[in-house]
C-alpha positions as CSV (number, residue, x, y, z in Angstrom):
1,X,0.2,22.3,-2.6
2,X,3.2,23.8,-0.4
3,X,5.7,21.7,-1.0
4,X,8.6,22.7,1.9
5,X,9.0,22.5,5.2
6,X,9.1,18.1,5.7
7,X,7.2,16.8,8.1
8,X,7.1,13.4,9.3
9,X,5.4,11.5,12.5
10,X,6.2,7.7,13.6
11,X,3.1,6.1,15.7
12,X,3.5,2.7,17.8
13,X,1.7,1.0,19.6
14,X,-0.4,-2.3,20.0
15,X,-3.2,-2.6,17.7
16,X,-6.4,-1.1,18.5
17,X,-4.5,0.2,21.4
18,X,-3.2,2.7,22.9
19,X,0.6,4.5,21.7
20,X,2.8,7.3,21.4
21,X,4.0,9.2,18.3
22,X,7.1,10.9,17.4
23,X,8.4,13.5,15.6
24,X,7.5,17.0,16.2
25,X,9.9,19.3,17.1
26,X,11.4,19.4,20.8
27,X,11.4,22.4,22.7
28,X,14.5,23.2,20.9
29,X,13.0,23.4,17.6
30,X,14.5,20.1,16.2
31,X,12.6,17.1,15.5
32,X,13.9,13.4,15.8
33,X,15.8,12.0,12.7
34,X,12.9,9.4,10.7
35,X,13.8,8.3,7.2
36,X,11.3,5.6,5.5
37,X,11.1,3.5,2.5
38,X,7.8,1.7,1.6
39,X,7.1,-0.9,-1.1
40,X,3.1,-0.9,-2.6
41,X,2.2,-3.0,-5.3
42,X,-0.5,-4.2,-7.2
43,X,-0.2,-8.1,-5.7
44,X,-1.5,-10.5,-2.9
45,X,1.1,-10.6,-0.7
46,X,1.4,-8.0,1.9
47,X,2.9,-4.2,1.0
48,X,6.4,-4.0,3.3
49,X,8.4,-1.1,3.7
50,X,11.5,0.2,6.5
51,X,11.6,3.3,9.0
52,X,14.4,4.0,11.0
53,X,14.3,6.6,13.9
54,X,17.0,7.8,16.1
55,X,17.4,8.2,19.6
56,X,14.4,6.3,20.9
57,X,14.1,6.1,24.4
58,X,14.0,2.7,26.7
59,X,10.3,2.5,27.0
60,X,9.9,3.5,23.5
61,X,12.1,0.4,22.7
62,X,10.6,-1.9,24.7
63,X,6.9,-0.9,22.9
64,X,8.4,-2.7,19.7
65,X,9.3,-5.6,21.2
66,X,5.7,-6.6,22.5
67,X,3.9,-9.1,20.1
68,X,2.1,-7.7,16.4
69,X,3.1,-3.9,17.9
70,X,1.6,-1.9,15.0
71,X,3.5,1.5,13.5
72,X,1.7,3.8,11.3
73,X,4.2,6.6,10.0
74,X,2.5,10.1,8.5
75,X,4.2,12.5,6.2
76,X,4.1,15.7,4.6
77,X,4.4,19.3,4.4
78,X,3.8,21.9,6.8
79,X,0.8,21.5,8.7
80,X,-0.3,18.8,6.0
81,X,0.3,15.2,6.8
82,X,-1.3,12.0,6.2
83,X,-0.7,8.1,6.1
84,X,2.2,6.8,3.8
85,X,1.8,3.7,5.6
86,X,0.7,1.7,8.2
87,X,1.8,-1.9,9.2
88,X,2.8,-4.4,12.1
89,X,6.5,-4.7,12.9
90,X,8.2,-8.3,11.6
91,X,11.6,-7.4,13.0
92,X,13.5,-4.4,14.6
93,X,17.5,-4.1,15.3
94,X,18.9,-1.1,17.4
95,X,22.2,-0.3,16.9
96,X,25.0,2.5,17.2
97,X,25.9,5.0,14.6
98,X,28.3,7.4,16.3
99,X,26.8,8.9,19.3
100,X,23.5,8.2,18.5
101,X,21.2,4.8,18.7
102,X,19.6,3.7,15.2
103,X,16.6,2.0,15.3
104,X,15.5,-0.2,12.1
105,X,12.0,-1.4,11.8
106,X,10.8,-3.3,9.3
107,X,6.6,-3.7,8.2
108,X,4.2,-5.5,6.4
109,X,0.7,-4.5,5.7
110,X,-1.8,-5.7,7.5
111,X,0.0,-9.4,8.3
112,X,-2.2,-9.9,11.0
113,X,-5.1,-9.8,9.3
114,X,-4.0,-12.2,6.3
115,X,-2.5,-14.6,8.8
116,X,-4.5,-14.9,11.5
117,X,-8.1,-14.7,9.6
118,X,-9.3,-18.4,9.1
119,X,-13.5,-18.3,8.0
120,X,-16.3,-21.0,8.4
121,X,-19.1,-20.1,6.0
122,X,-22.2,-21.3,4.4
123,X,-24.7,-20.0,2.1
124,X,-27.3,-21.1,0.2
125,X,-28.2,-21.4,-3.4
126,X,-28.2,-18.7,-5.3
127,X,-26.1,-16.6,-3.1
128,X,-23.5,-14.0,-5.4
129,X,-20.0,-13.8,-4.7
130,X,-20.3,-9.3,-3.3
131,X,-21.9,-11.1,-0.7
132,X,-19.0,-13.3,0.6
133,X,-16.4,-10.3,-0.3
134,X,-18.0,-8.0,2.3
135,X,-18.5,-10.8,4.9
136,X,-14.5,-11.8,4.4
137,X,-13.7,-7.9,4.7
138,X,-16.1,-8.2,8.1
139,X,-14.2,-10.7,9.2
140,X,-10.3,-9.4,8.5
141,X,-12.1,-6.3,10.3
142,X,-10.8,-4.2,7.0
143,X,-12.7,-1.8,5.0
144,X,-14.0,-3.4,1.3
145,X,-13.6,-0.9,-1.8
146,X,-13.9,-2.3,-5.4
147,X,-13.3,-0.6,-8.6
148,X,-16.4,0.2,-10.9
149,X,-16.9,-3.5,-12.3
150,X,-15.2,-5.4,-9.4
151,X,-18.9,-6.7,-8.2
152,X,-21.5,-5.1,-11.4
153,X,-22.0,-8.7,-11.9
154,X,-21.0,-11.2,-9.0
155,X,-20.8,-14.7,-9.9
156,X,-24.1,-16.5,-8.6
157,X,-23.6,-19.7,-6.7
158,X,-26.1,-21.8,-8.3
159,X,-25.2,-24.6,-5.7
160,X,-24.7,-22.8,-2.8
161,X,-21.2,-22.7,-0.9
162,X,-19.3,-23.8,1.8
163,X,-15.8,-23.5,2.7
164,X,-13.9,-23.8,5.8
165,X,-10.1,-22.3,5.7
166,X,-7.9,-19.1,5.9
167,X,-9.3,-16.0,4.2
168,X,-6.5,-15.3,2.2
169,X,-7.1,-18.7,0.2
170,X,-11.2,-17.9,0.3
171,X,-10.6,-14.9,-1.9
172,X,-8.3,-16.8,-4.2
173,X,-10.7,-18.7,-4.9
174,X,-13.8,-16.5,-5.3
175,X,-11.4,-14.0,-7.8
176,X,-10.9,-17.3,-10.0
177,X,-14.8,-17.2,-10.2
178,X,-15.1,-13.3,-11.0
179,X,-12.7,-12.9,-13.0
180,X,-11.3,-9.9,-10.9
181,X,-7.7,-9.5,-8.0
182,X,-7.2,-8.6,-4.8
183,X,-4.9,-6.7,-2.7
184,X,-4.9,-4.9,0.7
185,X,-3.8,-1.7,0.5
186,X,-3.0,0.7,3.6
187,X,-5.8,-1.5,5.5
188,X,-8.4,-1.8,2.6
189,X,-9.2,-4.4,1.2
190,X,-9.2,-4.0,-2.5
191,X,-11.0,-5.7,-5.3
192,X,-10.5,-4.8,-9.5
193,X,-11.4,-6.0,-12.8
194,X,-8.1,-6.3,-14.6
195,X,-6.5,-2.7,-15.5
196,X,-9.3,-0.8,-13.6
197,X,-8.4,1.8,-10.9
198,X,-10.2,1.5,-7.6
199,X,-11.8,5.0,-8.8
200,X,-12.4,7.3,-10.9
201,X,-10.7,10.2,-8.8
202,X,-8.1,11.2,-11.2
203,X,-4.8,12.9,-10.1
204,X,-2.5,15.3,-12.4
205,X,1.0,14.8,-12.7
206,X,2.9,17.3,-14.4
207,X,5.6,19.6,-13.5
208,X,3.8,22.2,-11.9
209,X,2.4,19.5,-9.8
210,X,5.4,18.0,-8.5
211,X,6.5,15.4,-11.0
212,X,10.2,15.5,-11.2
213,X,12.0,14.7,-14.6
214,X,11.1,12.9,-17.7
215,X,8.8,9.3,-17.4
216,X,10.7,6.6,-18.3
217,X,9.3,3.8,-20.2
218,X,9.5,0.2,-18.6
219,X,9.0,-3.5,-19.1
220,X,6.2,-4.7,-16.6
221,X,4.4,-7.6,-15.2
222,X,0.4,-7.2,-14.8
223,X,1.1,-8.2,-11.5
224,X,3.0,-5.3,-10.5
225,X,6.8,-5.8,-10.9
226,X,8.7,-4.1,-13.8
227,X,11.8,-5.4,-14.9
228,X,12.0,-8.0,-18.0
229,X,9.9,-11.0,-16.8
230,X,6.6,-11.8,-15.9
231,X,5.3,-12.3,-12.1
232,X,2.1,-14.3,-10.9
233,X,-0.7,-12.5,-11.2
234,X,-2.8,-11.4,-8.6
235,X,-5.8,-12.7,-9.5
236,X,-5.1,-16.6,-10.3
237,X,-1.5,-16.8,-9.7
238,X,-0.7,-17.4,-13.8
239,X,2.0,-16.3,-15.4
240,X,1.6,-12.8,-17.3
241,X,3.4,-11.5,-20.0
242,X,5.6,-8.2,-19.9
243,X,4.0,-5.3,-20.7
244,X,5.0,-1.7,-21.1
245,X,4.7,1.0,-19.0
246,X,6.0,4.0,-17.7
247,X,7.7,4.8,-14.7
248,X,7.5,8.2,-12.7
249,X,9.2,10.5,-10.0
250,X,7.6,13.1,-7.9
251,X,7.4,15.1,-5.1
252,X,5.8,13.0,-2.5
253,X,2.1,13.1,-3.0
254,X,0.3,10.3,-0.5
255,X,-2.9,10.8,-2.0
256,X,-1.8,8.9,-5.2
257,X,-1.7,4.7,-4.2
258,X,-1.6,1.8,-6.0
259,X,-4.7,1.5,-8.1
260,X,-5.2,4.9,-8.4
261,X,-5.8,6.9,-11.7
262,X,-3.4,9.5,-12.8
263,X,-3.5,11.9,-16.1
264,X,0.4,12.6,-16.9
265,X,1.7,15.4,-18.6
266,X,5.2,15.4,-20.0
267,X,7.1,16.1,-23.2
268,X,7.5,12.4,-23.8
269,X,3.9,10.9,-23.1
270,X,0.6,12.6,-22.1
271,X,-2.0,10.0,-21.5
272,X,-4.2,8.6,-18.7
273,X,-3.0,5.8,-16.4
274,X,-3.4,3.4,-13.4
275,X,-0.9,3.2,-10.7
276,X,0.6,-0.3,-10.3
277,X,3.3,0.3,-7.8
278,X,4.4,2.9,-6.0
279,X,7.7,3.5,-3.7
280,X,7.6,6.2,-1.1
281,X,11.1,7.7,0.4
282,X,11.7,10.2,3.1
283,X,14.0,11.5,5.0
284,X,13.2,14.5,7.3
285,X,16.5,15.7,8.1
286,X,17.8,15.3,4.1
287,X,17.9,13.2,1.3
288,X,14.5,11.9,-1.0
289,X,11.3,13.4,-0.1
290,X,9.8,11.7,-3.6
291,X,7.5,8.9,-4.7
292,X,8.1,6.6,-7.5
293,X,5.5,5.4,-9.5
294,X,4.9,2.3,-12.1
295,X,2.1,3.1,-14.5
296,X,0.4,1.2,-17.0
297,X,-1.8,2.8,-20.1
298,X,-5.5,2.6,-19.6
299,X,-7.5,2.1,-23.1
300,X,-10.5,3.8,-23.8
């Protein structure tokens, strides 16, 4: 991976609709100033993150004012970029820092989706929980991916089922039955037996690959904080006790997500990992460039 040369690209627009995007150098070789900060964790509520960009013009202004207006911002090196996130704006402030206008937008994940989905199903007897999953996902028009055991063995409803509601309180209920969480992450709806990763694609993390000084060991949550307490999990909203983990630096690398599996290499720990929360900062003009990573130990 060539790791120079920051690149970064700021899309708005109304969703499913038509935008513009920013970034790429003007004819005089400079790009516009973007700097971005994005939360991702292993929970229910929806991922958030910031992106400020100078110098926006009127009609660029006015875009983000218009109702669920929807910024994706891309990242990279070079002529590599790709999606560090993606979400619909919840507030943006525009004010002056010297000679130039500084615009703060702040995101959450795929809001719309979570608050505006409400569902009216039925099914019969003997109808198994994948089933419901993929017709929620239909529904939140999102994308459904689930770790290796997520749906081996779906509950079956030996009564049939009916529920009328919000789809974010359906799939609380249904990961009560299967024993599994959920999360939406970068648009995808994701589904996992406790401590699985969403796949077995497994990314390195050593120095040669861009991790950046020692892991650190931490107290975690299962449900994806780290500090000294426990958080509600994400699958049935209980208490969980710390655990330990391990928390990592690197140069930013938008393949790795939350859920994914990492192998780290390191003087102080070598082992295989999921990902349970990572933080992404950039700044193209200077600063981070980096992700941070929360890991916990997979066994066996």
């Amino acid at each position: 991976m060539t790791l120079f040369d920051r690149q970064a690209r700021v899309l708005i627009g109304e969703g499913g609709g038509a935008g513009f995007e920013i970034g790429a150098a003007t004819a005089n070789g400079i790009p516009i100033h973007i700097k971005f900060a994005f939360e991702k964790a292993d929970v229910e509520s929806p991922n958030t993150g910031k992106v400020t960009v100078w110098n926006l013009s009127k009609e660029h202004l006015a875009d983000l004012e218009k109702q669920d207006c929807v910024v994706i911002v891309k990242a990279g090196y070079g002529g590599s970029i790709s999606q560090a996130f993606s979400g619909t704006v919840t507030h943006a402030s525009t004010s002056k820092e010297g000679a130039d206008q500084m615009t703060e937008i702040e995101l959450a994940d795929s809001m719309v989706e979570l608050r505006d989905t409400n569902v009216s199903l039925s099914y019969a007897e003997g109808t198994k929980t994948d089933v419901i999953y993929q017709e929620i996902a239909n529904q939140m028009g999102l994308p459904l991916s689930s770790s290796a055991n997520a749906l081996r063995f779906p509950t079956e409803l030996s009564n049939g089922f009916s529920f009328v509601g919000s789809a974010k309180n359906l799939l609380k209920r249904l990961v009560r039955m299967d024993g599994t969480s959920w999360t939406i992450q970068d648009g995808i709806l994701q589904l996992t037996k406790p401590g699985e990763p969403i796949s077995l694609n497994c990314y390195e993390l050593n120095a040669g690959s861009g991790l950046i000084g020692s892991p650190k060991r931490v107290s975690l949550s299962a449900s994806g904080g780290s500090g000294s307490g426990g958080n509600s999990g994400a699958g049935g909203g209980d208490t969980q006790a710390a655990q330990l983990g391990w928390e990592v630096t690197y140069l930013m690398n938008l393949a790795i997500g939350v859920n994914s599996y990492v192998h780290v290499t390191s003087r102080v720990v070598t082992g295989y990992f999921r990902v349970q929360k990572v933080s992404i900062e950039g700044d193209n003009y200077e600063g981070d460039w980096q992700c941070r990573a929360t890991l916990m130990e997979l066994k066996g």
